[in-house]
Each structure stands twice: as structure tokens, then as C-alpha cells.
Backbone as XML, in Angstrom:
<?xml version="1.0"?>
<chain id="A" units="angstrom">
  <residue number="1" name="UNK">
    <atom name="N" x="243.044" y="-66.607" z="46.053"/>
    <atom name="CA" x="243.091" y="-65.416" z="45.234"/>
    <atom name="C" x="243.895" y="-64.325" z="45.927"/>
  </residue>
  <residue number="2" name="UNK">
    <atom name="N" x="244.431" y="-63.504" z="45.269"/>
    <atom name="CA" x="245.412" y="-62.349" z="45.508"/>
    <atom name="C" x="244.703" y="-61.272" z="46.580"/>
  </residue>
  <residue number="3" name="UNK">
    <atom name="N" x="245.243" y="-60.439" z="47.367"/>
    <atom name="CA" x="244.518" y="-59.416" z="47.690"/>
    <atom name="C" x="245.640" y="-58.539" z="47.950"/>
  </residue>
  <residue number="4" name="UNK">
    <atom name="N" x="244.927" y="-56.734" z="47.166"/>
    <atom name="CA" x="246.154" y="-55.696" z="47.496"/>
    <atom name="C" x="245.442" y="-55.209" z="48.598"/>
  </residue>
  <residue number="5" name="UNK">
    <atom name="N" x="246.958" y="-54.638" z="49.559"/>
    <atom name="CA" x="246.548" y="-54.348" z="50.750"/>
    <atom name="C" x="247.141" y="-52.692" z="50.660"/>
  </residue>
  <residue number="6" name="UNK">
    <atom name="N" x="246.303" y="-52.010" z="50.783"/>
    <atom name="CA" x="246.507" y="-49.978" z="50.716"/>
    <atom name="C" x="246.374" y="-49.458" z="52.154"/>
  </residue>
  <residue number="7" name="UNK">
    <atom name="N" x="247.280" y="-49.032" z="52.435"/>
    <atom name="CA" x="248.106" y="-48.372" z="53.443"/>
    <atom name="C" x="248.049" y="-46.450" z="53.539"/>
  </residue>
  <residue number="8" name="UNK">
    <atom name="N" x="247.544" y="-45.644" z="53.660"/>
    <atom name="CA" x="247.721" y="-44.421" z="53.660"/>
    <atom name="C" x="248.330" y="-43.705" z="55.038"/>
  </residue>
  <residue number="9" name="UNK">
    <atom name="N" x="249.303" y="-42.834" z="55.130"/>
    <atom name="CA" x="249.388" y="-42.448" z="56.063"/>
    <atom name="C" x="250.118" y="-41.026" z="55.948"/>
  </residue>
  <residue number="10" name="UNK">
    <atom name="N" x="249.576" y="-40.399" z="56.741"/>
    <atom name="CA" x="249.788" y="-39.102" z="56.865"/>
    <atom name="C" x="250.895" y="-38.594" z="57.958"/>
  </residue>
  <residue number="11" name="UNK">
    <atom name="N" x="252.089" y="-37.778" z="57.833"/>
    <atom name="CA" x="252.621" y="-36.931" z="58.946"/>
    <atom name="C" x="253.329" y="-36.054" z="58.179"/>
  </residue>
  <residue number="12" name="UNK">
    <atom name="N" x="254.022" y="-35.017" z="59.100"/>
    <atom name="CA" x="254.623" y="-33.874" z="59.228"/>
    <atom name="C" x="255.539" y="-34.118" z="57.592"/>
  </residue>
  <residue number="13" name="UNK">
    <atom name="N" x="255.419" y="-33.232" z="56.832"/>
    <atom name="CA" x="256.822" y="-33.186" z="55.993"/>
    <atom name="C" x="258.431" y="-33.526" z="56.452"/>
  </residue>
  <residue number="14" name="UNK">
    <atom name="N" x="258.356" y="-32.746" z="57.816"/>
    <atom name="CA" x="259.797" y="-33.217" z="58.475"/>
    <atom name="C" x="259.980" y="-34.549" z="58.611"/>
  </residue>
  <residue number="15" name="UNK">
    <atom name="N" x="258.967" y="-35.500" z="58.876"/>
    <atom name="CA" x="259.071" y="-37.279" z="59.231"/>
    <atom name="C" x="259.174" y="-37.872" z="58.173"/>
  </residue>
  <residue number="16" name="UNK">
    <atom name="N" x="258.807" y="-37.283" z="56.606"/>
    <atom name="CA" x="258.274" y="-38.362" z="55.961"/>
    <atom name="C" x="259.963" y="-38.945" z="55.292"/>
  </residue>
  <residue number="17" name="UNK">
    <atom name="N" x="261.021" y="-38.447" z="55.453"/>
    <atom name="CA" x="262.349" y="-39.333" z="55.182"/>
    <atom name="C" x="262.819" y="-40.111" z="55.894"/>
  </residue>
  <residue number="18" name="UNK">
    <atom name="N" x="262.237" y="-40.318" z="57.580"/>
    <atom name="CA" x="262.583" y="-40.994" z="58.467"/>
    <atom name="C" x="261.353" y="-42.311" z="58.043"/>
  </residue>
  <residue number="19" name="UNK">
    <atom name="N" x="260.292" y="-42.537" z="57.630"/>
    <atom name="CA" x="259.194" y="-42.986" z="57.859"/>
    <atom name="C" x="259.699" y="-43.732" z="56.418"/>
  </residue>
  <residue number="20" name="UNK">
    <atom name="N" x="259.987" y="-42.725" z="55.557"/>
    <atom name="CA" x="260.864" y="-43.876" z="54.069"/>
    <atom name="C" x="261.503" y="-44.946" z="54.366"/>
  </residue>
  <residue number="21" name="UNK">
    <atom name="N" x="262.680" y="-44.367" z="54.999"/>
    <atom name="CA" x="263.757" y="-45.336" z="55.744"/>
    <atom name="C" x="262.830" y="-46.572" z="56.576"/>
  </residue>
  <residue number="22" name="UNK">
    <atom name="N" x="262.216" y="-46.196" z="57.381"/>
    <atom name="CA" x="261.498" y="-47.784" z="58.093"/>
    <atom name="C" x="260.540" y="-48.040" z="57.179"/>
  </residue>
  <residue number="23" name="UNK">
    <atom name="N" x="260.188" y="-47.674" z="56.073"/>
    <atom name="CA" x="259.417" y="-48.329" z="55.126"/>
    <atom name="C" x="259.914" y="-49.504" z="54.447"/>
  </residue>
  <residue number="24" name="UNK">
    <atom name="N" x="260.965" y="-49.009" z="53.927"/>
    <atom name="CA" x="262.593" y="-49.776" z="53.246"/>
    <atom name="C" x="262.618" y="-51.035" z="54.106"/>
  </residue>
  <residue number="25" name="UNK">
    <atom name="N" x="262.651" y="-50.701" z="55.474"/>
    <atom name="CA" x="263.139" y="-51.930" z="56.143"/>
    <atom name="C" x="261.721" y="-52.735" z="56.016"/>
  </residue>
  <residue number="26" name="UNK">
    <atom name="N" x="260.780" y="-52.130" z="56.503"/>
    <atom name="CA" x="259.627" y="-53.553" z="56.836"/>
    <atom name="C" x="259.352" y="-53.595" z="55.208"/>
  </residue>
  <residue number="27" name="UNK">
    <atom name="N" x="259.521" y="-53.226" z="53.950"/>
    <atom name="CA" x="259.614" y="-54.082" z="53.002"/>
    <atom name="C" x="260.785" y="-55.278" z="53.074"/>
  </residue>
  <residue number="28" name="UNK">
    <atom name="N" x="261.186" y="-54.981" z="53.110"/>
    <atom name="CA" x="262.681" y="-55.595" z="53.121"/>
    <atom name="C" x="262.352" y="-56.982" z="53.778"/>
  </residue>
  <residue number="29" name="UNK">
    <atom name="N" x="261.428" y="-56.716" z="55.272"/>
    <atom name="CA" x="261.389" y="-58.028" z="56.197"/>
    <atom name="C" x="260.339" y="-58.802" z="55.605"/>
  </residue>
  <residue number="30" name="UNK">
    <atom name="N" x="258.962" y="-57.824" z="54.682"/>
    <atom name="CA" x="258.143" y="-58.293" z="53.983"/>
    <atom name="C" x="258.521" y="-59.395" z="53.184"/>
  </residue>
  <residue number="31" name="UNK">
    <atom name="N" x="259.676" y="-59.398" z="51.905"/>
    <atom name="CA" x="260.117" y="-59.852" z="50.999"/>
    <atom name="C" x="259.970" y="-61.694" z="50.950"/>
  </residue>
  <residue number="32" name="UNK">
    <atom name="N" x="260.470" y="-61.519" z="52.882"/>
    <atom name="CA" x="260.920" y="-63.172" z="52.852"/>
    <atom name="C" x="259.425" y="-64.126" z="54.155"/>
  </residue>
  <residue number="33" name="UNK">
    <atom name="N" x="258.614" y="-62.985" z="53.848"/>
    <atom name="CA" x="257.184" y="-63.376" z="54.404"/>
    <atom name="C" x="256.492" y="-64.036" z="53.263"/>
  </residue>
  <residue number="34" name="UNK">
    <atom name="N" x="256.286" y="-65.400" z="53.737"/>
    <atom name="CA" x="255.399" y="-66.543" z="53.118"/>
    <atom name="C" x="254.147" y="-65.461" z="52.340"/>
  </residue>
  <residue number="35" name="UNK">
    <atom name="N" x="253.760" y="-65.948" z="50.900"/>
    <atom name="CA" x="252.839" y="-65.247" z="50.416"/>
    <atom name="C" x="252.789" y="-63.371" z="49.888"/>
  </residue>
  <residue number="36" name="UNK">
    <atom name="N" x="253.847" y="-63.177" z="50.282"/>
    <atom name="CA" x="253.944" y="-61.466" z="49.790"/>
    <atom name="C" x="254.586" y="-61.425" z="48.501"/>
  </residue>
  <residue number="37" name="UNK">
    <atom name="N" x="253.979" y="-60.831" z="47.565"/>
    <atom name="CA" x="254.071" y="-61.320" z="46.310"/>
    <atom name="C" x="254.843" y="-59.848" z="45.454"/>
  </residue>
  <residue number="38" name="UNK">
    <atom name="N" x="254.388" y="-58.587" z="46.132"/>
    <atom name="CA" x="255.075" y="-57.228" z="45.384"/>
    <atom name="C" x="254.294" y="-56.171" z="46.780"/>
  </residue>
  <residue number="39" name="UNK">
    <atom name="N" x="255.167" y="-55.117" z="46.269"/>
    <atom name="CA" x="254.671" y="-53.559" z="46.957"/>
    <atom name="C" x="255.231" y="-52.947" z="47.007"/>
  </residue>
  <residue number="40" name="UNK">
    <atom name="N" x="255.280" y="-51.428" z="46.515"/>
    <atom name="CA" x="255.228" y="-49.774" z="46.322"/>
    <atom name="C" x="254.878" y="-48.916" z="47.156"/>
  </residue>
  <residue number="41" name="UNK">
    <atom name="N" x="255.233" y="-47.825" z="47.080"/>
    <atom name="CA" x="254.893" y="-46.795" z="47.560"/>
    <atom name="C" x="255.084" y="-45.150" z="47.010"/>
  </residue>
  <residue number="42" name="UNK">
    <atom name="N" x="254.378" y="-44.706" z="46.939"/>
    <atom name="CA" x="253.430" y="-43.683" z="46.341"/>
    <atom name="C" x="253.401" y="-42.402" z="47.553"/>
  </residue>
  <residue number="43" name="UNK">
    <atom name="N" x="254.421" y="-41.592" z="46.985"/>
    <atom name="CA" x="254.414" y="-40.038" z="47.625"/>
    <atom name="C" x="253.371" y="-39.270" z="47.382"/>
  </residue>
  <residue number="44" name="UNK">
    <atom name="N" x="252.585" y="-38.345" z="47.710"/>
    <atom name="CA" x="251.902" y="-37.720" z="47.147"/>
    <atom name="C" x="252.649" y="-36.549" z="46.790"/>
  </residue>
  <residue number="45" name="UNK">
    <atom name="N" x="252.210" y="-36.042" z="45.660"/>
    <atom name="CA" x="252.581" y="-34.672" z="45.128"/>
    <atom name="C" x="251.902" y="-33.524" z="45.361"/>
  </residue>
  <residue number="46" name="UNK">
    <atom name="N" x="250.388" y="-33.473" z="46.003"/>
    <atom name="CA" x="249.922" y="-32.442" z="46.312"/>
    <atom name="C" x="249.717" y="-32.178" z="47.353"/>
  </residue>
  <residue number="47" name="UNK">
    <atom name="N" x="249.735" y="-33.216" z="48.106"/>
    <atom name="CA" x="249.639" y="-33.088" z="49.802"/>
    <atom name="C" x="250.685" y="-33.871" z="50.446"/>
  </residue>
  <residue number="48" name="UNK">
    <atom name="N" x="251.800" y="-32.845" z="51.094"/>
    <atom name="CA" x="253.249" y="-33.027" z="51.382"/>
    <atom name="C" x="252.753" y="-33.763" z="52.662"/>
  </residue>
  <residue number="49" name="UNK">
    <atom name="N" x="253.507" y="-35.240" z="52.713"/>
    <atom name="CA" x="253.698" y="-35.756" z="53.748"/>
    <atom name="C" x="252.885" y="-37.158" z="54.084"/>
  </residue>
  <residue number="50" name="UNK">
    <atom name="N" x="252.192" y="-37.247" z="52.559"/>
    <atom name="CA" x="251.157" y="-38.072" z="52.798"/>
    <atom name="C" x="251.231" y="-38.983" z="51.203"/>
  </residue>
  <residue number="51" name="UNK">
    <atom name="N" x="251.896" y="-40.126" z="52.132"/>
    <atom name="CA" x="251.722" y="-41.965" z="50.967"/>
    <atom name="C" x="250.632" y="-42.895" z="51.107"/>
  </residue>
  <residue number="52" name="UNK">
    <atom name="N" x="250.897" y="-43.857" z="50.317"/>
    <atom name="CA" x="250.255" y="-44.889" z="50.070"/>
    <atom name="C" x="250.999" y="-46.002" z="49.988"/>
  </residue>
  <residue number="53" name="UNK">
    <atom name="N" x="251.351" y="-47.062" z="50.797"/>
    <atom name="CA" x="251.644" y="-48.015" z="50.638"/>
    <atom name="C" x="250.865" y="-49.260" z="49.608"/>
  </residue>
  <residue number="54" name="UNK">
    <atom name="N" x="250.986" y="-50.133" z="48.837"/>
    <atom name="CA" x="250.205" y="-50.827" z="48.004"/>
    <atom name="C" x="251.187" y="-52.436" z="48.198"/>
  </residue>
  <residue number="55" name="UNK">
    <atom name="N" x="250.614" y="-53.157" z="48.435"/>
    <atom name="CA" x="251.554" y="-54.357" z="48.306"/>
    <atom name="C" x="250.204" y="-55.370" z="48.025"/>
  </residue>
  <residue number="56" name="UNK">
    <atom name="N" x="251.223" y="-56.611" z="47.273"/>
    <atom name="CA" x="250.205" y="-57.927" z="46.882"/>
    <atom name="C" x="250.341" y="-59.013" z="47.738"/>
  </residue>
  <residue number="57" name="UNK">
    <atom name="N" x="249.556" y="-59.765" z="48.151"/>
    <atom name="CA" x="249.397" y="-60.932" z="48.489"/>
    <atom name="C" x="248.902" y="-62.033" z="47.868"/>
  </residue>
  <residue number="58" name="UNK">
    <atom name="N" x="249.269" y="-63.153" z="47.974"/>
    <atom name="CA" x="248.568" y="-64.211" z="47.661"/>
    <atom name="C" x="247.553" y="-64.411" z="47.843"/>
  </residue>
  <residue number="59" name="UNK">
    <atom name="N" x="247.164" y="-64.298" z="49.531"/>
    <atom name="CA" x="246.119" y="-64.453" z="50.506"/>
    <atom name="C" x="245.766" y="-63.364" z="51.312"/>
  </residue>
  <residue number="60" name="UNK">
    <atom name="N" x="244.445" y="-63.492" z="51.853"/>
    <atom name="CA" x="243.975" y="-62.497" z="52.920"/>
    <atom name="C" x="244.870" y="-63.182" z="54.042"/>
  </residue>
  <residue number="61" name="UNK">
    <atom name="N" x="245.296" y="-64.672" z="54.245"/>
    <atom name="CA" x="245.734" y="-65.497" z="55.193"/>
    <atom name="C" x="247.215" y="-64.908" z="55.235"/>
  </residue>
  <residue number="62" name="UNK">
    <atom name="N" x="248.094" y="-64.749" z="54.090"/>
    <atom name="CA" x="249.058" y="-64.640" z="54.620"/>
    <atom name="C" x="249.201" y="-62.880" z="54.641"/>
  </residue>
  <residue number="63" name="UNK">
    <atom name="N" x="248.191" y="-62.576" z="54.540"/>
    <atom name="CA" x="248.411" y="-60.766" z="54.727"/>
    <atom name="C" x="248.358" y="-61.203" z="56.465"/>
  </residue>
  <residue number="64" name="UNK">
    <atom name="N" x="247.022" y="-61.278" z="57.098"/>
    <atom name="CA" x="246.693" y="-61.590" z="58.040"/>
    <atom name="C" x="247.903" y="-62.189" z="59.028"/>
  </residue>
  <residue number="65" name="UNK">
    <atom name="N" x="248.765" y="-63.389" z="58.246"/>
    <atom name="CA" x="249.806" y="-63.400" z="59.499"/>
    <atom name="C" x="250.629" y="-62.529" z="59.795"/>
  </residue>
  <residue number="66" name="UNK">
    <atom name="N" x="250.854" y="-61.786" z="58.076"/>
    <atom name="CA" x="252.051" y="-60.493" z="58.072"/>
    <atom name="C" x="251.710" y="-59.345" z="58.918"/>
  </residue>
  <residue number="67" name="UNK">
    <atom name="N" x="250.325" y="-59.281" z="58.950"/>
    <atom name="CA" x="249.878" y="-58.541" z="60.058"/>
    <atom name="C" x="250.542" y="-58.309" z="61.043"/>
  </residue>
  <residue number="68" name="UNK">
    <atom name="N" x="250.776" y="-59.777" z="61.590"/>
    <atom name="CA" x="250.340" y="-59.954" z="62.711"/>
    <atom name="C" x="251.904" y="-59.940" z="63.613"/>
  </residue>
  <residue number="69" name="UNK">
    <atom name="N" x="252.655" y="-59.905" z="62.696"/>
    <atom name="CA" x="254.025" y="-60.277" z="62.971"/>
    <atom name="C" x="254.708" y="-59.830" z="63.717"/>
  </residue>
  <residue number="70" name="UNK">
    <atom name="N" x="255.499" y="-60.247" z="64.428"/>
    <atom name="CA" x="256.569" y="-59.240" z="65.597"/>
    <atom name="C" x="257.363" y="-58.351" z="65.146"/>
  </residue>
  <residue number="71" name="UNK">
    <atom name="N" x="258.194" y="-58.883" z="63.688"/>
    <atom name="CA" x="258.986" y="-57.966" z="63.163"/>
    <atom name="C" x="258.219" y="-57.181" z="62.685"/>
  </residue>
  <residue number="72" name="UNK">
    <atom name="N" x="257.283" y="-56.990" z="61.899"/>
    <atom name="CA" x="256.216" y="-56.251" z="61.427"/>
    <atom name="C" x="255.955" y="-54.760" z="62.730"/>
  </residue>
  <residue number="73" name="UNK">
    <atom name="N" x="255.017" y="-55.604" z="64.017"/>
    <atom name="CA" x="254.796" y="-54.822" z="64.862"/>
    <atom name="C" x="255.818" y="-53.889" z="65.261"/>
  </residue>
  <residue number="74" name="UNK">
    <atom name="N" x="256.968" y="-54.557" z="65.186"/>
    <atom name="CA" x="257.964" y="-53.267" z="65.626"/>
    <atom name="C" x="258.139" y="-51.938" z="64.937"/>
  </residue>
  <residue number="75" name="UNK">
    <atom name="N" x="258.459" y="-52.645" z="63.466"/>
    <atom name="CA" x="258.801" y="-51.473" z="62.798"/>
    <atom name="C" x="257.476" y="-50.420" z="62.910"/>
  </residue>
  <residue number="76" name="UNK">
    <atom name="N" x="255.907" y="-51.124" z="62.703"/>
    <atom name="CA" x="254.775" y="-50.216" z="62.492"/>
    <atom name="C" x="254.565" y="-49.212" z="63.815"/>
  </residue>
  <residue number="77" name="UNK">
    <atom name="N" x="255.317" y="-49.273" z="64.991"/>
    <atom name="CA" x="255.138" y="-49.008" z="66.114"/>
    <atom name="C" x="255.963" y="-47.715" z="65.974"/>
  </residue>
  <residue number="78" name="UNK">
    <atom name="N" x="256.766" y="-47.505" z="65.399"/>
    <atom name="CA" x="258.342" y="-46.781" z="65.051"/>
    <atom name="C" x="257.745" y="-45.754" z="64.045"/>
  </residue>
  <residue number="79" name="UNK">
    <atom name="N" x="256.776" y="-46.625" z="62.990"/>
    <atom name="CA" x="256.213" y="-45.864" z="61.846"/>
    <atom name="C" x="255.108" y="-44.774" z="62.297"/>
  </residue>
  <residue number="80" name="UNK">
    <atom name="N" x="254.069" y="-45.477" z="63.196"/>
    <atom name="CA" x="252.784" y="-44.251" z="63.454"/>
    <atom name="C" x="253.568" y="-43.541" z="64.639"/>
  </residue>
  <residue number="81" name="UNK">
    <atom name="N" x="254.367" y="-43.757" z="65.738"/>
    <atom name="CA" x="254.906" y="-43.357" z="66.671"/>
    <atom name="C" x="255.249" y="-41.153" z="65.368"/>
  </residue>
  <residue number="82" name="UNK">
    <atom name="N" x="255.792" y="-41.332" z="64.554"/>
    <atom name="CA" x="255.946" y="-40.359" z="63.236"/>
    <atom name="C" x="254.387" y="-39.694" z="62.538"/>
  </residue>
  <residue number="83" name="UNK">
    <atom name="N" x="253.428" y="-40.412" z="62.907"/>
    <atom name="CA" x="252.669" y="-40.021" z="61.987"/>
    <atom name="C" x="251.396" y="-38.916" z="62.709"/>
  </residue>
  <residue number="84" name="UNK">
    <atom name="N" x="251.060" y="-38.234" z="62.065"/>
    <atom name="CA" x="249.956" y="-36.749" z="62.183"/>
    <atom name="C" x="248.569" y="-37.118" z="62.287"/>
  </residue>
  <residue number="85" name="UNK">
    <atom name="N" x="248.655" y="-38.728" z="61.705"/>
    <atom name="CA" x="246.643" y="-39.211" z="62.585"/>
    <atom name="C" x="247.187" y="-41.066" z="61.795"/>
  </residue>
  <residue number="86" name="UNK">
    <atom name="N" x="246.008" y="-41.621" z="62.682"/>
    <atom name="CA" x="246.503" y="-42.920" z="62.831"/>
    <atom name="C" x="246.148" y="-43.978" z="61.257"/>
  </residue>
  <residue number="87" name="UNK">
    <atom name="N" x="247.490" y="-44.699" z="60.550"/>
    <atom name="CA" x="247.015" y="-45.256" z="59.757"/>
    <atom name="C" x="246.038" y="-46.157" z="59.083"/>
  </residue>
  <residue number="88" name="UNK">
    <atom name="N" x="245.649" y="-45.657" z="57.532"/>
    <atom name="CA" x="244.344" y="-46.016" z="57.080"/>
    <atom name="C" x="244.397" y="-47.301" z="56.033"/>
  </residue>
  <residue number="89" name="UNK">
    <atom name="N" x="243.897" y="-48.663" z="56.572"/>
    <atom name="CA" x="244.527" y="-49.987" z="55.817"/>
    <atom name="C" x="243.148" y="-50.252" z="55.366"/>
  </residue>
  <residue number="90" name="UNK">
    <atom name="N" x="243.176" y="-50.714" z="53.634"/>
    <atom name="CA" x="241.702" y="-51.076" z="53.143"/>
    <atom name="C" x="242.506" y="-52.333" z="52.408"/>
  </residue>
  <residue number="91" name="UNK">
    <atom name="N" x="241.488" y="-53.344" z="52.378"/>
    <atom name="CA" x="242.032" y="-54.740" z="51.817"/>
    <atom name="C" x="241.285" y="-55.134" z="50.759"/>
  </residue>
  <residue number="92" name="UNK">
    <atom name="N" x="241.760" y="-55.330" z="49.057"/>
    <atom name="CA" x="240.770" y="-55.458" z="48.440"/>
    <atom name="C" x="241.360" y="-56.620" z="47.379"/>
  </residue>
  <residue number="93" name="UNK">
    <atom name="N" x="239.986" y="-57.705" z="47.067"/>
    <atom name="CA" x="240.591" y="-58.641" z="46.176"/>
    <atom name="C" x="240.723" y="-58.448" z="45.204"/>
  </residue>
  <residue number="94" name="UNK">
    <atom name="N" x="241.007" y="-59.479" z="44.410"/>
    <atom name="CA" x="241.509" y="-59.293" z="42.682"/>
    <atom name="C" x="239.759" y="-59.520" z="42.071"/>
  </residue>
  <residue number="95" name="UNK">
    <atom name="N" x="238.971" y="-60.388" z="43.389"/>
    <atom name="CA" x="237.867" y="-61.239" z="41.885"/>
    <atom name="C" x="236.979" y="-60.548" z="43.242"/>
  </residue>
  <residue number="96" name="UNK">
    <atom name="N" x="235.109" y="-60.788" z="42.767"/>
    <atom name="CA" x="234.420" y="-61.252" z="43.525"/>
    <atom name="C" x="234.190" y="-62.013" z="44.279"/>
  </residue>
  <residue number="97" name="UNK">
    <atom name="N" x="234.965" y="-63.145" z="43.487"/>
    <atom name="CA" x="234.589" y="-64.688" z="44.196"/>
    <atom name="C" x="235.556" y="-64.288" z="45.313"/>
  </residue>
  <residue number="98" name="UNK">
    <atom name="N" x="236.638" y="-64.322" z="45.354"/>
    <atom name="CA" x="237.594" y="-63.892" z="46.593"/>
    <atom name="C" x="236.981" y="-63.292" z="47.860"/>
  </residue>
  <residue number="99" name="UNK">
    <atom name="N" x="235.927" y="-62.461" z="47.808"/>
    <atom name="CA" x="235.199" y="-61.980" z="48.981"/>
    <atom name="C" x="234.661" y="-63.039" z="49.559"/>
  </residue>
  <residue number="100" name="UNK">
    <atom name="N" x="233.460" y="-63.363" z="48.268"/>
    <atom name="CA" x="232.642" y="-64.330" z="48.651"/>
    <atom name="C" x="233.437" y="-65.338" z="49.523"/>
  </residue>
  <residue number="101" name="UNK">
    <atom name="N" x="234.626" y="-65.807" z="49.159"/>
    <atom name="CA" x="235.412" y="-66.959" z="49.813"/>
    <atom name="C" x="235.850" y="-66.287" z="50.671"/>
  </residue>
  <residue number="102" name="UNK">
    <atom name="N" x="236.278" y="-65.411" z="50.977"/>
    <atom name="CA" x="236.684" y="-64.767" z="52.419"/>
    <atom name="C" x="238.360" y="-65.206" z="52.124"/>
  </residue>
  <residue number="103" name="UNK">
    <atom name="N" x="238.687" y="-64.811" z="51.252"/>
    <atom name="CA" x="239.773" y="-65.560" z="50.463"/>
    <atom name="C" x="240.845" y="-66.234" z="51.481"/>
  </residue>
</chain>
């Protein structure tokens, strides 16, 4: 079963066009990661400086390797290295049963 993975992160108004730009890219490296299925991102309009990343997976498994990834780690290292408090990742399935299965 699917699981979306939500990303929030907060910094300075001045970072958040630099923090676009390496967003762009680790989608980009996302794309051709086994199991990544879509994902967006969401400016906020009332509180400057602060998104939401949203992307789909197939699996908690292949979120979990995307995790885990080198190319991944780099860019995210580049990303909070920018950010005003440390990012907030919640993982949620499509079904019940998906928990239950630890999908």
C-alpha cells in the first residue's frame, strides 16, 4: 500500500529560494528512485518561509531506502544546513490495513 510522506520545514525568508533550488534537485534524484510515485510542494502564504513537502510512495520500504540514500543525504544536509529549526517528517498510509501491515 501507498504511503504520503509530509515534510515541513521552516527558515529565514532569505533561504527559502536557495532551499527551492535543492528541492528541485532531490526531486529530480527522487524521480528515478525505485517506488516514488509523485510529490509537491506547498509554500505557505501566511507564514513566510515555511513549506511542506508531500510526496507518494508505493511503500513505507521504498520511502525507507529513499531515506536512506547518499544522494538523498547530501542534498538534505545542504537543505537543514538553511533551515530556522530542524525538519518535521510524518508518514501516513492510504488504508488502515497498511499500518496494521507495517506496510
Amino acid at each position: 500500500m501507498a504511503v504520503k510522506i509530509i515534510i515541513e520545514r521552516s527558515m529565514s525568508p532569505d533561504n527559502q529560494a536557495e532551499v527551492a533550488e535543492l528541492l528541485m534537485d532531490l526531486r529530480a534524484k527522487a524521480m528515478h528512485h525505485l517506488g516514488y510515485v509523485s510529490g509537491e510542494t506547498l509554500f505557505s502564504v501566511d507564514r513566510a518561509g515555511t513549506h511542506l513537502v508531500i510526496s507518494t510512495w508505493d511503500s513505507l520500504r521504498e520511502w525507507k531506502d529513499w531515506e536512506k540514500d547518499t544522494n538523498r543525504m547530501a542534498i538534505v544536509s545542504k537543505i537543514e544546513a538553511l533551515l530556522s529549526a530542524p525538519s518535521k517528517v510524518a508518514v501516513f498510509a492510504t488504508t488502515p490495513r497498511s499500518i496494521a501491515e507495517g506496510v
